[in-house]
C-alpha positions in Angstrom: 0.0 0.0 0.0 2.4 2.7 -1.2 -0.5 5.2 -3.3 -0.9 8.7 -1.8 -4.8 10.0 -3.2 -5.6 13.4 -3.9 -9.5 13.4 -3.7 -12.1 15.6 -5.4 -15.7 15.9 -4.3 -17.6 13.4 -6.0 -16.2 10.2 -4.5 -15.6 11.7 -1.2 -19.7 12.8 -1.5 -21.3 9.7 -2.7 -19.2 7.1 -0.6 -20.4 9.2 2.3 -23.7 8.7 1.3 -23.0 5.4 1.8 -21.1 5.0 4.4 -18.1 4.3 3.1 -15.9 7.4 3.3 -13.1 5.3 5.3 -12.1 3.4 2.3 -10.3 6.3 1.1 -8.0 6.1 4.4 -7.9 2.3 4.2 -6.9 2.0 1.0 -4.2 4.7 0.6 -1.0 5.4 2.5 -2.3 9.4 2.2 -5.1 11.1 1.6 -5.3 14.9 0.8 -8.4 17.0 -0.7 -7.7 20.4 -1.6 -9.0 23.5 -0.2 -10.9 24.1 -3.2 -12.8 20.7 -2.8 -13.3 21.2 0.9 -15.1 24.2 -0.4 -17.3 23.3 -2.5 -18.3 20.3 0.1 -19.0 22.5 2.9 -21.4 24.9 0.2 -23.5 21.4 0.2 -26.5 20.8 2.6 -26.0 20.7 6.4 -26.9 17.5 6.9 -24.7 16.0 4.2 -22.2 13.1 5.3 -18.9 14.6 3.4 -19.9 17.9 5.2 -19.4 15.6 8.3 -16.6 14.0 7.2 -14.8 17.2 6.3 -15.8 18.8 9.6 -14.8 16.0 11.6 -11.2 16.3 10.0 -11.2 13.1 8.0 -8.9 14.1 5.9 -5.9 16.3 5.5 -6.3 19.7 3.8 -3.7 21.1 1.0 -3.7 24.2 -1.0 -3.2 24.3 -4.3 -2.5 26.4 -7.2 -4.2 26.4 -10.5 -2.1 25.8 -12.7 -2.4 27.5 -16.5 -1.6 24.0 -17.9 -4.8 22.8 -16.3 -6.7 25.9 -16.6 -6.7 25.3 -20.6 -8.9 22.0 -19.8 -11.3 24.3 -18.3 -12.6 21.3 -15.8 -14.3 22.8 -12.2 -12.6 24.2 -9.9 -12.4 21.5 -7.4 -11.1 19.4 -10.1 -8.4 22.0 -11.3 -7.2 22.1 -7.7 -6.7 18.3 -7.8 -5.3 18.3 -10.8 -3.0 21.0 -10.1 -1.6 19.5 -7.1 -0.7 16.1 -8.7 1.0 18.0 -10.9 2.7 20.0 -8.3 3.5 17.4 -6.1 5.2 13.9 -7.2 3.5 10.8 -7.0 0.0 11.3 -6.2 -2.7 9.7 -7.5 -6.2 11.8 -8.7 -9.0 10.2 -7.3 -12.0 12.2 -9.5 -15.2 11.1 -11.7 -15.6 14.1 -13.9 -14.7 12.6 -17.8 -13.2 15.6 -18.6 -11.0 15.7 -15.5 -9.8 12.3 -16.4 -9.1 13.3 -19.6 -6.4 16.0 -18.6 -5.3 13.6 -16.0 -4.0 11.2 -18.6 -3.0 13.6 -20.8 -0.6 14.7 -18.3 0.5 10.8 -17.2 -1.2 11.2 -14.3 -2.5 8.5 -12.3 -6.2 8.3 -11.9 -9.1 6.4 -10.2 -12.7 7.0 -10.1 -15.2 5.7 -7.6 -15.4 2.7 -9.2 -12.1 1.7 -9.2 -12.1 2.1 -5.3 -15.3 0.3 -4.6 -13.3 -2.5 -6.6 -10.1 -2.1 -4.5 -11.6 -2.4 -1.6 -13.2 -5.6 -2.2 -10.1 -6.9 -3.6 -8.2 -5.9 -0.2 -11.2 -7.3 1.6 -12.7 -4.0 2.9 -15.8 -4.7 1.6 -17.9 -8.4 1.6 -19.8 -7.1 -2.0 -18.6 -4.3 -4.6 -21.6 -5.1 -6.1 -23.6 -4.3 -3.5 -21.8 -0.8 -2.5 -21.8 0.3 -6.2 -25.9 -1.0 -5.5 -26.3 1.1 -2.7 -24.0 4.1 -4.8 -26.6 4.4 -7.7 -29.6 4.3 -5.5 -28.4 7.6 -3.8 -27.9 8.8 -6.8 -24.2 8.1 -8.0 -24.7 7.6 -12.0 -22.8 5.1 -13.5 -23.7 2.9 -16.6 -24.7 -1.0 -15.1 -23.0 -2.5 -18.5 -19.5 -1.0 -17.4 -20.7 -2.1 -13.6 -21.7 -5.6 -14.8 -18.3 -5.8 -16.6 -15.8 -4.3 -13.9 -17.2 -6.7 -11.1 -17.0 -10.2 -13.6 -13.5 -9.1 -14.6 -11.7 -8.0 -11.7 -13.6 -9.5 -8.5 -16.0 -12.1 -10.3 -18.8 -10.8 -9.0 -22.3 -11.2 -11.4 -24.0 -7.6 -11.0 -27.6 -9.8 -11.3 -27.0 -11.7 -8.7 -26.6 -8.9 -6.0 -30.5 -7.4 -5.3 -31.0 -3.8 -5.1 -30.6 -2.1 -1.5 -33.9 -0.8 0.3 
């Protein structure tokens, strides 16, 4: 376990929704979230769980600079600032959902993961009994993600059958 994960919003939100926020500390040596990110969480509703999480100190803070290389993309702000400080920094891992984001992410030869990737690490480190049934619970609160890339990442990497897990009440 050597990665060091710089986190947007997105996965930070939605596996809070969940439940599941500690993955992010379980599965990385480090875990920062820029200021920018913190942000934009706290501007969320009160009773959100990553405006808990954040508030509780969950995870380290970092400030970042936009940089103009990143800036051309023209992704969020939250995503610039995780972008930025990757860049900045050496070795750090993005951990973001936005396509876009991604995109400049790899055109920089930058390591990347989305929430998907660490549902699926988890339950390959044993974190988790069921990816399946997290990424369940994920798109009932509202995480969108496309069940034919679901159904495909579970078989592949964790042999998992995505109609064999039944949706969460």
């Amino acid at each position: 376990m050597s990665e060091r994960w710089v986190l947007n919003a997105s996965p930070i939100i939605v596996l809070a929704r969940v439940g599941h926020e500690h993955l992010f500390e379980a599965l990385a040596v480090q875990v920062v979230v820029p200021q920018a990110v913190v942000e934009d969480i706290e501007a969320g509703p009160v009773g959100d769980p990553a405006r808990r999480a954040i508030a509780n100190e969950r995870f380290t803070t970092v400030n970042a600079t936009p940089l103009s290389e990143v800036l051309a993309w023209d992704p969020r702000i939250g995503e610039t600032a995780v972008l930025s400080y990757a860049l900045e920094e050496s070795r750090w891992t993005v951990v973001l959902d936005d396509a876009v984001a991604r995109k400049c992410a790899k055109s920089f030869d930058l390591p990347f993961k989305g929430t998907l990737a660490v549902v699926v690490l988890a339950k390959q480190r044993g974190l988790i009994p069921s990816a399946a049934g997290v990424l369940r619970s994920l798109l009932r609160s509202g995480f969108h993600l496309d069940e034919g890339i679901i159904r495909t990442v579970l078989s592949r990497t964790v042999g998992e059958r995505w109609d064999q897990c039944p949706l969460p009440r």
